[in-house]
N, C-alpha and C positions, 0 to 999 in steps of 0.2 A: 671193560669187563665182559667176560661170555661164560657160558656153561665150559667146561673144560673141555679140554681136549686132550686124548688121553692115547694119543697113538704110538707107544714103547711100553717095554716092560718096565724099563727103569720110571715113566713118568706115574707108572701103576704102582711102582711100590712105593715111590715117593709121597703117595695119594693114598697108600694104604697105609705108612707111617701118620702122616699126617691126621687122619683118622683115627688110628688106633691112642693120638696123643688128646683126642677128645673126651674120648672114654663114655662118647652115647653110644656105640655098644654094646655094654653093659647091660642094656635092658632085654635082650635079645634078641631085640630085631632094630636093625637101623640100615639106611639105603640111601645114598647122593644119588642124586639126578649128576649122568655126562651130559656133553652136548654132541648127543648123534640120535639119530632115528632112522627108521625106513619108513618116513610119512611120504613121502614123495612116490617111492615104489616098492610095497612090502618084498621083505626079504632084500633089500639092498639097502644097507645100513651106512648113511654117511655122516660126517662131521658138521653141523649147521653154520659154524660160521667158514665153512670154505670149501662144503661143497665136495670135498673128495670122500670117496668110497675107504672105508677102515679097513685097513691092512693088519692092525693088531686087535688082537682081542682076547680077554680074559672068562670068556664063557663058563658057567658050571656046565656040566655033558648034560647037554641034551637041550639047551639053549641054544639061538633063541627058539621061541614058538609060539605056537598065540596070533591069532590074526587078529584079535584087539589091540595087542601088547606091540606097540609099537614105536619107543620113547628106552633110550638104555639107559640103565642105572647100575649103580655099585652096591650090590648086597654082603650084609655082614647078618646073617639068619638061619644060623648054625642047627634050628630044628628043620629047616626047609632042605639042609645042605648047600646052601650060602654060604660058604667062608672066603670072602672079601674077593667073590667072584661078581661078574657081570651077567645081567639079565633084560629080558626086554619085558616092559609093564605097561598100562594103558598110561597114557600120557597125562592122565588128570588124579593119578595116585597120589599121594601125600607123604612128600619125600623131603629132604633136606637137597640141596641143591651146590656143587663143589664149582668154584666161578674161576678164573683165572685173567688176570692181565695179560692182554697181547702178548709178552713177553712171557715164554713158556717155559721159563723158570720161577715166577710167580705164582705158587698154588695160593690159592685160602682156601678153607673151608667154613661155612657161615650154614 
C-alpha cells in the first residue's frame, strides 16, 4: 500500500467518485492526503513512492502556495472553494489519507 498516486484525470475522478460514495463530505470540510509533495525542493511537486515530478494536477486557481504548505491533498471545502480540487497543506494537518495497492486500479479510501 502507499498514499495514492493520482497522475490522470480519469484516476481523479475515479477518487472523486470514490469519495463522494463516503459521504464524509457532508460535513463541509473533508480532505485525503495524495502521495506527492515538494519536501525535497519547494515548488517541485513529485510522487513519493517514485519519484517523478507530476504532470497532472487538479489545482483550485491559485494553488499551490504557501511555503509551509508542502504535502498535496484532495479538498472537498466548498466554503474555501474546494470542490474536489487539490491543494498544498502543512504536512502534519489532520487529513483522511486515500492509499492505493501497487496495482493502480486498486483505489481505497480509509
Amino acid at each position: 500500500m502507499r498514499l495514492a498516486l493520482v497522475d490522470t484525470a480519469e484516476k481523479h475522478e475515479a477518487l472523486v467518485t470514490a469519495a463522494n460514495a463516503t459521504e464524509l463530505h457532508s460535513t463541509g470540510f473533508f480532505g485525503l492526503w495524495l502521495g506527492a509533495s515538494d519536501l525535497a525542493r519547494e515548488g517541485n511537486f513529485v510522487w513519493h513512492d517514485t519519484g517523478a515530478r507530476m504532470t497532472f494536477a487538479k489545482w483550485k486557481p491559485g494553488e499551490p502556495m504557501g511555503s509551509n504548505e508542502r504535502c498535496v491533498n484532495l479538498y472537498h471545502w466548498k466554503g474555501q472553494g474546494f470542490v474536489w480540487t487539490w491543494n498544498n497543506a502543512p504536512c502534519s494537518t489532520s487529513l483522511y489519507a486515500v492509499c492505493e495497492n501497487r496495482d493502480p486500479c486498486a483505489v481505497e479510501v480509509f
